[in-house]
C-alpha positions in Angstrom: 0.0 0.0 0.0 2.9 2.3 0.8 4.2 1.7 -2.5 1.3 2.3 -4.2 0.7 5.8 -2.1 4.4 6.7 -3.7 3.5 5.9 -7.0 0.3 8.1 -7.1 2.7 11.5 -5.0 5.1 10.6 -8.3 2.0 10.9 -10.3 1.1 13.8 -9.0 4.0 15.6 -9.0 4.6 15.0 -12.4 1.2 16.4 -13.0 2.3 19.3 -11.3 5.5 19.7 -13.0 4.0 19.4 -16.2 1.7 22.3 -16.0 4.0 24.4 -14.2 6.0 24.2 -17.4 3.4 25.0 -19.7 2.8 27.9 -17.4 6.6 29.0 -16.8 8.0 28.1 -20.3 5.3 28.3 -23.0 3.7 31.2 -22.2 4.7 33.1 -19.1 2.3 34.1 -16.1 1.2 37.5 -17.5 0.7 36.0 -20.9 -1.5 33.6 -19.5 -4.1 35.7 -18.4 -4.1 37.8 -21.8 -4.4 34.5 -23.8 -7.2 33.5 -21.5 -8.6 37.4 -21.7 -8.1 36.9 -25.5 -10.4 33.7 -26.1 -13.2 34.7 -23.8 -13.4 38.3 -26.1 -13.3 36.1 -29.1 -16.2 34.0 -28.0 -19.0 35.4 -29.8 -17.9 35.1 -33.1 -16.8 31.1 -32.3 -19.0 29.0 -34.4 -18.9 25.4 -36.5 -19.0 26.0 -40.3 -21.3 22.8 -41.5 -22.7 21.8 -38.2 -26.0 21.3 -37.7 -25.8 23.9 -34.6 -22.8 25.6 -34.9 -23.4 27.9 -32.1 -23.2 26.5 -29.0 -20.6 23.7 -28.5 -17.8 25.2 -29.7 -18.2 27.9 -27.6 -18.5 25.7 -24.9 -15.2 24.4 -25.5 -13.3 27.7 -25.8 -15.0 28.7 -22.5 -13.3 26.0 -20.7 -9.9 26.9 -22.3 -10.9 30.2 -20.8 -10.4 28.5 -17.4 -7.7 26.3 -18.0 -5.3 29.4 -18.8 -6.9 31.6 -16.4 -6.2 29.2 -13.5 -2.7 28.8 -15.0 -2.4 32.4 -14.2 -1.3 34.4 -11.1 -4.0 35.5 -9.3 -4.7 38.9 -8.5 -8.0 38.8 -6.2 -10.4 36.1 -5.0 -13.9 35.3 -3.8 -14.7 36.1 -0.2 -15.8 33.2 1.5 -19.5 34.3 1.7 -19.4 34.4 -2.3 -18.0 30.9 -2.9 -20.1 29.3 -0.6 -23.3 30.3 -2.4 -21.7 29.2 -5.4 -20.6 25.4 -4.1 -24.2 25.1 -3.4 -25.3 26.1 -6.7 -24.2 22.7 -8.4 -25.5 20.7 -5.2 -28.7 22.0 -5.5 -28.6 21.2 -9.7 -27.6 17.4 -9.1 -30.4 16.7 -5.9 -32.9 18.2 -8.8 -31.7 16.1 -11.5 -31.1 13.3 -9.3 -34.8 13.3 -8.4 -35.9 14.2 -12.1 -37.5 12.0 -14.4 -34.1 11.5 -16.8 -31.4 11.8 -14.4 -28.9 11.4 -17.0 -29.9 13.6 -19.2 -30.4 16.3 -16.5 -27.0 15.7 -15.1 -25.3 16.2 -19.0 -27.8 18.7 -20.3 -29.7 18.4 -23.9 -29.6 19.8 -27.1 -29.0 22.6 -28.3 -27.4 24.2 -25.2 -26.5 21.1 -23.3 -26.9 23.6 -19.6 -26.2 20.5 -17.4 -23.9 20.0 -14.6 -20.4 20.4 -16.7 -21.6 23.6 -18.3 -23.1 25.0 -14.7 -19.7 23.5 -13.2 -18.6 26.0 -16.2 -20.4 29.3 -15.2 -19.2 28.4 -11.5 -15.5 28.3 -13.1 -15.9 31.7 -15.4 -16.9 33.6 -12.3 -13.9 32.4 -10.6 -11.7 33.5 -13.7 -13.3 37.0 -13.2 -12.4 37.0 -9.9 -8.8 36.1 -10.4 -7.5 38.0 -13.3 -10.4 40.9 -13.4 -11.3 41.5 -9.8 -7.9 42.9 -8.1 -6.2 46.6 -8.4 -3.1 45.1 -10.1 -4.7 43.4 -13.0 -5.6 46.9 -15.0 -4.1 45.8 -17.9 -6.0 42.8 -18.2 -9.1 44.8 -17.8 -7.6 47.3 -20.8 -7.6 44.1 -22.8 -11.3 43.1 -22.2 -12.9 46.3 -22.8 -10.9 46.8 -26.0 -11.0 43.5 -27.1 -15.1 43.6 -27.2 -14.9 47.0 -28.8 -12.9 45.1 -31.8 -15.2 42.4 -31.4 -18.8 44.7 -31.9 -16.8 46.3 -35.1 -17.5 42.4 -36.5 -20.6 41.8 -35.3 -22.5 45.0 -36.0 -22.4 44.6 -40.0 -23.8 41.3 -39.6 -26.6 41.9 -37.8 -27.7 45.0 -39.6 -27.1 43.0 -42.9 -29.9 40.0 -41.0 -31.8 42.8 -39.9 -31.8 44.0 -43.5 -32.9 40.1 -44.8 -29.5 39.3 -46.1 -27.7 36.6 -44.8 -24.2 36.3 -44.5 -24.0 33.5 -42.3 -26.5 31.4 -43.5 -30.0 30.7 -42.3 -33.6 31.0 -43.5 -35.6 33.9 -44.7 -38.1 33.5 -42.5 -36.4 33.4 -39.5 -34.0 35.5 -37.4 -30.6 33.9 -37.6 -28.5 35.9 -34.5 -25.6 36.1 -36.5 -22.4 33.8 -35.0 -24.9 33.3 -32.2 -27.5 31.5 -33.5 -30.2 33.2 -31.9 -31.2 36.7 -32.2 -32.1 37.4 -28.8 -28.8 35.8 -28.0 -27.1 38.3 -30.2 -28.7 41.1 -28.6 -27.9 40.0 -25.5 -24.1 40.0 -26.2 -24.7 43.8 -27.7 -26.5 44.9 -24.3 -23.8 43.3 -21.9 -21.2 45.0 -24.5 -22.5 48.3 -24.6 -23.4 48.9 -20.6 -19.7 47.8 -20.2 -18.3 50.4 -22.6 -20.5 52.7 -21.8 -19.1 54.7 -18.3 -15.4 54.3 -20.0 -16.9 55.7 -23.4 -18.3 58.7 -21.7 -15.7 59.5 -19.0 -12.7 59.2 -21.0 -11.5 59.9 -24.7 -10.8 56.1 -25.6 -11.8 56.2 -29.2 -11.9 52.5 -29.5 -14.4 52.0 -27.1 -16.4 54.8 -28.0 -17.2 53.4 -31.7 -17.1 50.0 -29.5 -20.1 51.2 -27.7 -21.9 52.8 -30.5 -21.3 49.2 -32.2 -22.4 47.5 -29.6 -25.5 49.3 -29.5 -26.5 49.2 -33.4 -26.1 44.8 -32.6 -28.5 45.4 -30.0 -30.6 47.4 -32.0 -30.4 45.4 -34.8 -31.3 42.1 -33.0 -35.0 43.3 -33.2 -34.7 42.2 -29.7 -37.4 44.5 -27.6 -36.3 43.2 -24.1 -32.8 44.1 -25.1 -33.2 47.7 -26.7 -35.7 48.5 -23.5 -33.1 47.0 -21.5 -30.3 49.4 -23.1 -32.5 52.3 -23.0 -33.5 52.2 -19.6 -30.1 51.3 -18.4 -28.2 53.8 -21.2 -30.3 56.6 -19.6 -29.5 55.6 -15.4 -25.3 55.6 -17.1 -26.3 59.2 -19.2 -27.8 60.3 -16.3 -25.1 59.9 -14.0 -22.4 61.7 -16.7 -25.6 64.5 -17.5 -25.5 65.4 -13.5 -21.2 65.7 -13.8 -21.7 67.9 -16.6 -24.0 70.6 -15.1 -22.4 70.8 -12.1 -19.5 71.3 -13.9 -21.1 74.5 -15.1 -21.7 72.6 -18.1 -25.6 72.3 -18.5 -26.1 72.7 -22.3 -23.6 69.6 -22.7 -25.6 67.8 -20.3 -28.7 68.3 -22.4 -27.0 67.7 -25.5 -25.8 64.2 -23.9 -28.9 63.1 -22.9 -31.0 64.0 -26.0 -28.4 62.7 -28.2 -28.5 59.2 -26.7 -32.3 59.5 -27.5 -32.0 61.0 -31.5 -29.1 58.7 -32.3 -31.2 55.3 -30.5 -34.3 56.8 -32.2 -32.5 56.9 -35.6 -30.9 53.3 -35.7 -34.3 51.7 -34.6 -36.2 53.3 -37.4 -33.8 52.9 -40.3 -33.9 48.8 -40.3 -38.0 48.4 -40.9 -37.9 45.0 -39.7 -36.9 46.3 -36.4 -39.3 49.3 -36.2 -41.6 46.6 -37.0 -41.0 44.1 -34.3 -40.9 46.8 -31.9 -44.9 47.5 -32.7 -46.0 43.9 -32.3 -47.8 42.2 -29.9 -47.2 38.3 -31.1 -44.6 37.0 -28.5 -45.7 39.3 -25.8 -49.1 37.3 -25.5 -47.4 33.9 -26.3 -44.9 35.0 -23.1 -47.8 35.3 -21.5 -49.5 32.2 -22.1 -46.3 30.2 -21.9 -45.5 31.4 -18.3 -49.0 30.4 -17.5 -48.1 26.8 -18.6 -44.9 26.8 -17.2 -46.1 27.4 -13.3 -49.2 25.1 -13.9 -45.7 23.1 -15.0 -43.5 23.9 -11.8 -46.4 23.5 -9.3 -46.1 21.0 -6.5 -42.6 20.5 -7.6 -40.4 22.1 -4.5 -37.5 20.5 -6.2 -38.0 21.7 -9.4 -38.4 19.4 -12.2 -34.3 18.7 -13.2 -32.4 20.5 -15.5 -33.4 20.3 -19.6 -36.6 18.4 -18.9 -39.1 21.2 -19.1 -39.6 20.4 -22.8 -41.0 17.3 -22.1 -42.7 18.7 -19.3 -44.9 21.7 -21.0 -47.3 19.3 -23.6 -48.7 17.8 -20.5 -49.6 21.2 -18.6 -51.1 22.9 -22.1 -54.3 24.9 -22.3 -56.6 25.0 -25.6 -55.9 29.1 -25.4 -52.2 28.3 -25.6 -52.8 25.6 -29.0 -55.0 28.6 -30.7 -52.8 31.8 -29.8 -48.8 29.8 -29.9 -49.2 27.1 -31.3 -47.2 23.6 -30.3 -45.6 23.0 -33.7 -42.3 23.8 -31.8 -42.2 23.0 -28.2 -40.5 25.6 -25.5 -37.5 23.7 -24.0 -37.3 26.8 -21.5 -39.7 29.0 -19.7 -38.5 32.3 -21.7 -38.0 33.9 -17.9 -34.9 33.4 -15.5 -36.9 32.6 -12.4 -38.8 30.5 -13.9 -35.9 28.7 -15.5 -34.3 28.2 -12.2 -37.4 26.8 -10.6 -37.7 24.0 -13.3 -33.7 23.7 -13.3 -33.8 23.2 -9.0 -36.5 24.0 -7.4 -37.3 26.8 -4.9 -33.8 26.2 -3.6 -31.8 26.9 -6.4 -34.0 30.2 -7.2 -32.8 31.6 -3.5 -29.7 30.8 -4.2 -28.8 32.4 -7.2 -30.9 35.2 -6.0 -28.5 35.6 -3.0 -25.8 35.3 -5.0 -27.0 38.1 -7.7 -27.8 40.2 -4.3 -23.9 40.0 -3.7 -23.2 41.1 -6.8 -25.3 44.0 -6.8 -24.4 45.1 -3.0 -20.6 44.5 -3.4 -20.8 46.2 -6.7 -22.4 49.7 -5.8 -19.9 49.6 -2.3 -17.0 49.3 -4.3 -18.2 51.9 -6.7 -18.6 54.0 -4.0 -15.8 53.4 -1.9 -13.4 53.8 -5.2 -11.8 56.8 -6.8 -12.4 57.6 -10.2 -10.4 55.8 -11.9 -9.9 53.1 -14.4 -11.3 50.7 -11.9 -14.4 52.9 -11.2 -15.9 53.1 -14.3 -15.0 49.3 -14.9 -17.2 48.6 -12.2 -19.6 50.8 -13.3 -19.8 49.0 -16.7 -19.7 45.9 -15.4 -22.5 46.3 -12.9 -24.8 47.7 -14.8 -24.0 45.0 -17.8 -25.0 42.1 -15.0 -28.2 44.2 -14.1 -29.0 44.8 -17.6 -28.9 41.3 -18.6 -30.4 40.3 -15.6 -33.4 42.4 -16.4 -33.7 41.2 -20.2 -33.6 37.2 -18.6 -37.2 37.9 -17.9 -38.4 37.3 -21.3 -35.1 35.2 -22.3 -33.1 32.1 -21.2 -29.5 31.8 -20.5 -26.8 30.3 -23.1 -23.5 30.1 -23.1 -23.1 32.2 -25.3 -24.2 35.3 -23.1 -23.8 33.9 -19.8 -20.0 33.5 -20.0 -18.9 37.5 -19.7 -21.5 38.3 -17.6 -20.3 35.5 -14.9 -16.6 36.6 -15.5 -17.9 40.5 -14.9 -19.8 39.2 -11.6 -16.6 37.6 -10.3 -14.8 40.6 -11.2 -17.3 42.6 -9.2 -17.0 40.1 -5.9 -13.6 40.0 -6.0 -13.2 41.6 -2.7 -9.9 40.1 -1.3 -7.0 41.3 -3.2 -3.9 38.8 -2.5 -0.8 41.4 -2.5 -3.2 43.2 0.3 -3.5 40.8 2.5 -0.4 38.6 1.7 1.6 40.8 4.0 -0.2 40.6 6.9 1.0 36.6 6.8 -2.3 35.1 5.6 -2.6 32.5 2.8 -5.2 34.1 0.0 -4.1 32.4 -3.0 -5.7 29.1 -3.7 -3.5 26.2 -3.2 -1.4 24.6 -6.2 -2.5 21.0 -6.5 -6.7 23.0 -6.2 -5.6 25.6 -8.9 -4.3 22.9 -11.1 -6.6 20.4 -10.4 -9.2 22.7 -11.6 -7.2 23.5 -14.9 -6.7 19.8 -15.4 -10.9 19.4 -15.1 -11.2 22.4 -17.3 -8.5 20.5 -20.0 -10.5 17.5 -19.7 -13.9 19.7 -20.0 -12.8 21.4 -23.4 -11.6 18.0 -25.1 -14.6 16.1 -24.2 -16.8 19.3 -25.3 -14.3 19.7 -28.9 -15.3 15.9 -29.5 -19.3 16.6 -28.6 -19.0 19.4 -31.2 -17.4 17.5 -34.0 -20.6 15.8 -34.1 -22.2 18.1 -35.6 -20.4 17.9 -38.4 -22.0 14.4 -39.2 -25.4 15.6 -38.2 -25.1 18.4 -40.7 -24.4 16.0 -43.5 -26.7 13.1 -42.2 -29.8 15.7 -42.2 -28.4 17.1 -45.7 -28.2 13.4 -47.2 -31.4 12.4 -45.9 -33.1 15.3 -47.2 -31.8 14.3 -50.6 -33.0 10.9 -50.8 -29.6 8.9 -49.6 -30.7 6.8 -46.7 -28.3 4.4 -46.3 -25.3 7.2 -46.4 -27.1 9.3 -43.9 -27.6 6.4 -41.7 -23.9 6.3 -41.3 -23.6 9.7 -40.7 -25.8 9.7 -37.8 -24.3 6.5 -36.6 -20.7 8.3 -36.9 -22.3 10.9 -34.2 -23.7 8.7 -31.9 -20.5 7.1 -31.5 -18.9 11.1 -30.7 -22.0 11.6 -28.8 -23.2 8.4 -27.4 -24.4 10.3 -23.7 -26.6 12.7 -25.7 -30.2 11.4 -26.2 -30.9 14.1 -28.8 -28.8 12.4 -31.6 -31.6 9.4 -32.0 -34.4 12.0 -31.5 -32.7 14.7 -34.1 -31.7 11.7 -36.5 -35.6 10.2 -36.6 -36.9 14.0 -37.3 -34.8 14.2 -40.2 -35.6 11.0 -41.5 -39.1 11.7 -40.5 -39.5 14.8 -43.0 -38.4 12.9 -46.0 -40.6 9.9 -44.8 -43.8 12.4 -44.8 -42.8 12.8 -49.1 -43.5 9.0 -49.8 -39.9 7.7 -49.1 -40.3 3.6 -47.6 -36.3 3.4 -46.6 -36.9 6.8 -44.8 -40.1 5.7 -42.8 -38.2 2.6 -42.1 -34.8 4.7 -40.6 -37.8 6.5 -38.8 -38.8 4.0 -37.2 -35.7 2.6 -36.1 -34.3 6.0 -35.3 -37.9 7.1 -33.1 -37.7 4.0 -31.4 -34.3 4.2 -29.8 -35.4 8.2 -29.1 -38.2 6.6 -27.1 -36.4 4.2 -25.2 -33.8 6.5 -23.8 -36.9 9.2 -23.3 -40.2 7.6 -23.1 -41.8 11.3 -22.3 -40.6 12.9 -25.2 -43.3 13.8 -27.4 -41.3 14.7 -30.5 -39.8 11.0 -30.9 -43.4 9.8 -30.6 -44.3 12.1 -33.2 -41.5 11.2 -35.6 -42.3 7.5 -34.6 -45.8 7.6 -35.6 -44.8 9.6 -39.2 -42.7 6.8 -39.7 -44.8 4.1 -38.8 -47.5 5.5 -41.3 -45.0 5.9 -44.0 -44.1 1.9 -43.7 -47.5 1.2 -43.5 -48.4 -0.2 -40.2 -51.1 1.9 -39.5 -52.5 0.2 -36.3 -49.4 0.5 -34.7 -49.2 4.4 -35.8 -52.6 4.6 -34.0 -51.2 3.2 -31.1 -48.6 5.8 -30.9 -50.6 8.8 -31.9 -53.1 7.5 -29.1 -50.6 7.6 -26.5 -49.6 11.4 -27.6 -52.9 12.8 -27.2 -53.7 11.0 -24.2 -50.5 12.6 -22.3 -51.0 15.9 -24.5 -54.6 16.5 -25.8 -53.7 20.2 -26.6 -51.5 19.4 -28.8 -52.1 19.6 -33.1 -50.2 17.3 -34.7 -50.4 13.9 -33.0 -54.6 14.7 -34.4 -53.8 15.8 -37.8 -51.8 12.2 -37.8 -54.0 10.5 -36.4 -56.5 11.8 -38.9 -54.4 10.6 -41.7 -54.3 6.7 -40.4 -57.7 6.5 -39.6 -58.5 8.1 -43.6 -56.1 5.6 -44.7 -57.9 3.1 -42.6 -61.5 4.3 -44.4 -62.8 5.5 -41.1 -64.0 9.0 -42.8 -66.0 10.0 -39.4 -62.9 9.8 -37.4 -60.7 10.8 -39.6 -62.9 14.0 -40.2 -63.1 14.6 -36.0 -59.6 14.3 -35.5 -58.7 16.4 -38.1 -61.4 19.2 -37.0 -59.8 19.0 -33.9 -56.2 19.3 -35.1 -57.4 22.5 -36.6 -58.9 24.0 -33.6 -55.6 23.4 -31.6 -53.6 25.8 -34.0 -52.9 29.3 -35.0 -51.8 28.4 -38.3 -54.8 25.9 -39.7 -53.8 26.2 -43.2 -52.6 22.5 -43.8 -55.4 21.0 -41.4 -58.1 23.1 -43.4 -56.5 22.0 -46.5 -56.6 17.8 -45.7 -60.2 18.5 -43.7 -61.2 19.7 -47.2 -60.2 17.0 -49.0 -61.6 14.6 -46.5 -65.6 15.8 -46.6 -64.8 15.9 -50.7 -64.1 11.9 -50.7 -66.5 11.4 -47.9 -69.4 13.1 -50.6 -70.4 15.6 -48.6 -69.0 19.0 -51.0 -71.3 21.5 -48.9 -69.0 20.7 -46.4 -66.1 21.2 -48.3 -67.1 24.8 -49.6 -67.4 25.9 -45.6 -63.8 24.7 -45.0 -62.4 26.4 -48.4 -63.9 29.7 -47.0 -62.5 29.4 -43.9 -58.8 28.4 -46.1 -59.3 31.5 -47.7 -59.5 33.4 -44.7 -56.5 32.0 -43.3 -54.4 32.4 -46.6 
């Protein structure tokens, strides 16, 4: 035993060893923390070309290089105790929620597209730790420098793409009708990363004569603008005039009051100007269509949450919501496309954890906001100053425009390294002199870079999956079965914890089954099947398993399925409209008629129901019928 003890200190040490050289030799300490200052700027333009969602993973993987490097790097401030004791219990609380949930697994690793498990929440925990350590202390001004530059560079990329979207090109990629996000994949997203931006550049664009960051700003805004995101420009408005207010007030008792007008009705004529030059924006500010379906989906989402003090686990509320619909929420949203999140970051929490994990995080983001405004207070102007500034009111901002959003990696990431930047209360030169240890030990500090190392290879692998799901959804659009079988077998084997892979794989097989295609229906089927086994609540596999079992022609069996969809969901459209179908291909007109009356009652969009119902009272002889429903088609049209 004593030998063995040896062997594993030898080990160890070599483990050491070997990252102190990376540290010492490859890069240097201070280069460290720029390198690791350097990816986390670069974040939001990190995408996959040709995967099926670019977005996401590969940031993922960048963000934990983020923390491998950072925790590589001397440390120039850390977490008070109180602060890192709320966040340990943040991941405790996740697992005893997912532990408990209905697909532990799957809670525990997190689902597609995001994948917000317990290695991506271990991630946030790490990122606000990085903030803390290389942002947070007096000494690391130059890293600061870095980061608010860096994003300025960063906007100058971003804002051309999103006012080209905005203008319904698309540079990137992406359909017509839909609002790509730029290199975020989501336009909310991307005006989330514009808000967070600009109320960061904002204090250091108006108290100083940085030129970069003042075009960085005005960037930063036109993304946010452009995004067509109204929680985001209210956000920036509300939040640019508390910042404009604050530099309006220095101004006139300066003696300066004409400036301070000028400042403050110049934030107002040039925000006034970008939103009403891009139409599409002007437009989406005007409408009403996802304010009502916020409303109804929050409505479903506590009838969701209720009873469950621990929440219901992590990525499970979009199997959750079909069972807690409403016939108000089928006519005015629809359920074509089921929410996998509540749209609303205390309701998110609820579902992640439970009552628990909401008072957490809400005593964490208390500490934020009460250490924040003390050290603002308590600190000279000065470079520092107005970072704090920035960064609080970048974490407030994006904390407001959570209530109509949900968290990503993709936006979450700066804000938790600009919240441990604002909690770093404990600089280590200050206190190292009285005798006291404040630096995290070695073997923790490198443990923790080992975990992140290990994080961003296993997260680089999960994303080279998508490579093979872009090209089995590609081939299997086109007719090539058997090749895009492969494909999708190629990503299981990178992705063989995700449960997603069968599910995404049997939609795809699914929509080219639904054109008359038997091999299709058949990789359906096969595909569905395995979705259902891993995750017998999900209402999408059943739904892809039923198209396919209609398209091989075992109609009794599609029955079955479709019968087992509406009983869990009876609000739901499509499992009716399906079921329709099989009992018309089984001659039972009556039903068929019912079921399809039914499927358009449950839907905002009718048009394809109205079309099929029509059809159905023409074979069934009864053409009076038929003329009501093409009057009602032509109303819809």
């Amino acid at each position: 035993m004593l030998f063995v003890d040896r062997q594993a200190c030898r080990s160890w040490g070599k483990y050491l060893q070997s990252l102190r050289e990376i540290r010492e030799l490859t890069f240097g300490t201070g280069r460290l923390a720029v390198l690791s200052m350097t990816i986390l700027v670069a974040t939001p333009l990190l995408m996959l070309p040709d995967g099926l969602f670019r977005f996401v993973l590969p940031k993922i993987t960048f963000l934990f290089l983020v923390v491998f490097f950072a925790f590589l790097a001397p440390s120039s401030a850390r977490l008070g105790r109180p602060a890192t004791l709320t966040l340990v219990s943040l991941p405790v609380l996740f697992v005893v929620a997912a532990l408990f949930s209905e697909s532990p697994l799957a809670a525990l690793l997190g689902r597609w597209p995001r994948y917000e498990g317990l290695p991506v929440l271990l991630l946030y925990v790490g990122l606000i730790l990085v903030g803390s350590r290389i942002l947070g202390g007096p000494t690391a001004g130059q890293n600061r420098r870095l980061l608010i530059n860096g994003l300025s560079v960063i906007m100058f990329v971003l804002a051309p793409i999103a006012v080209a979207e905005a203008a319904g090109l698309r540079p990137l990629g992406g359909g017509e009708d839909v609002r790509p996000g730029a290199t975020l994949g989501n336009a909310t997203d991307l005006g989330l990363v514009g808000l967070v931006t600009c109320l960061l550049l904002l204090p250091s664009a108006l108290w100083t004569k940085n030129r970069v960051v003042q075009l960085g700003a005005v960037a930063a805004g036109v993304v946010t603008v452009a995004s067509g995101s109204r929680a985001c420009i209210l956000v920036l408005v509300f939040v640019g005039i508390f910042i404009l207010g604050f530099r309006a007030y220095g101004q006139a008792r300066a003696g300066k009051p004409i400036l301070a007008v000028a400042t403050v009705l110049g934030f107002f004529g040039a925000a006034a100007v970008v939103i009403w030059s891009i139409p599409s924006v002007a437009e989406r500010l005007l409408s009403q269509e996802t304010v009502t379906g916020r409303v109804y989906l929050w409505e479903a989402s506590l009838k969701a949450l209720q009873g469950n003090f621990l929440g219901i686990g992590g990525s499970q509320f979009v199997d959750a919501l079909p069972l807690n619909l409403t016939d108000e929420f089928a006519k005015n949203v629809g359920t074509e496309f089921p929410a996998d999140s509540p749209h609303m970051l205390p309701l998110q929490l609820l579902s992640a954890g439970g009552i628990l994990l909401l008072l957490a995080v809400g005593v964490f983001i208390f500490m934020v906001i009460a250490n924040g405004t003390n050290r603002i207070r308590t600190t000279a102007v000065s470079e520092l100053r107005l970072f704090l500034f920035g960064a609080l009111a970048a974490v407030c901002g994006y904390g407001f425009a959570l209530m109509t959003h949900f968290t990503s990696p993709g936006t979450v990431a700066l804000v938790c390294v600009l919240a441990g930047a604002i909690l770093a209360t404990a600089p280590v030169q200050e206190k190292a002199a009285a005798g006291r240890r404040t630096t995290v030990p070695a073997p923790v500090r490198f443990s923790v870079a080992g975990l992140a190392l290990v994080g961003a290879i296993l997260s680089g692998v999960a994303a080279s999956a998508e490579l093979p799901m872009k090209s089995g959804t590609d081939l299997s659009a086109r007719g090539n079965i058997q090749q895009a079988t492969k494909a999708f077998e190629a990503a299981k084997a990178l992705r063989p914890w995700d449960q997603d892979v069968d599910l995404l794989a049997a939609q795809a097989f699914a929509v080219r089954a639904v054109q008359g295609d038997s091999p299709a229906a058949d990789a359906a089927v096969t595909w569905a099947s395995a979705a259902v086994e891993r995750n017998r609540s999900s209402m999408e596999a059943l739904s892809a398993l039923a198209i396919g079992q209609l398209g091989t022609g075992d109609v009794e069996a599609a029955e079955k399925t479709l019968d087992r969809q509406i009983d869990r969901s009876p609000w739901t459209s499509e499992p009716y409209l399906l079921r329709g179908l099989a009992k018309a291909n089984g001659q039972d007109m009556a039903g068929a008629i019912a079921d399809v009356e039914s499927a358009a009652a449950l839907t905002p969009k009718p048009k394809r129901a109205l079309s099929i119902l029509s059809e159905l009272y023409v074979v069934s002889g009864q053409p009076e019928k038929a003329a009501e429903v093409e009057e009602k088609l032509a109303r819809v049209r």
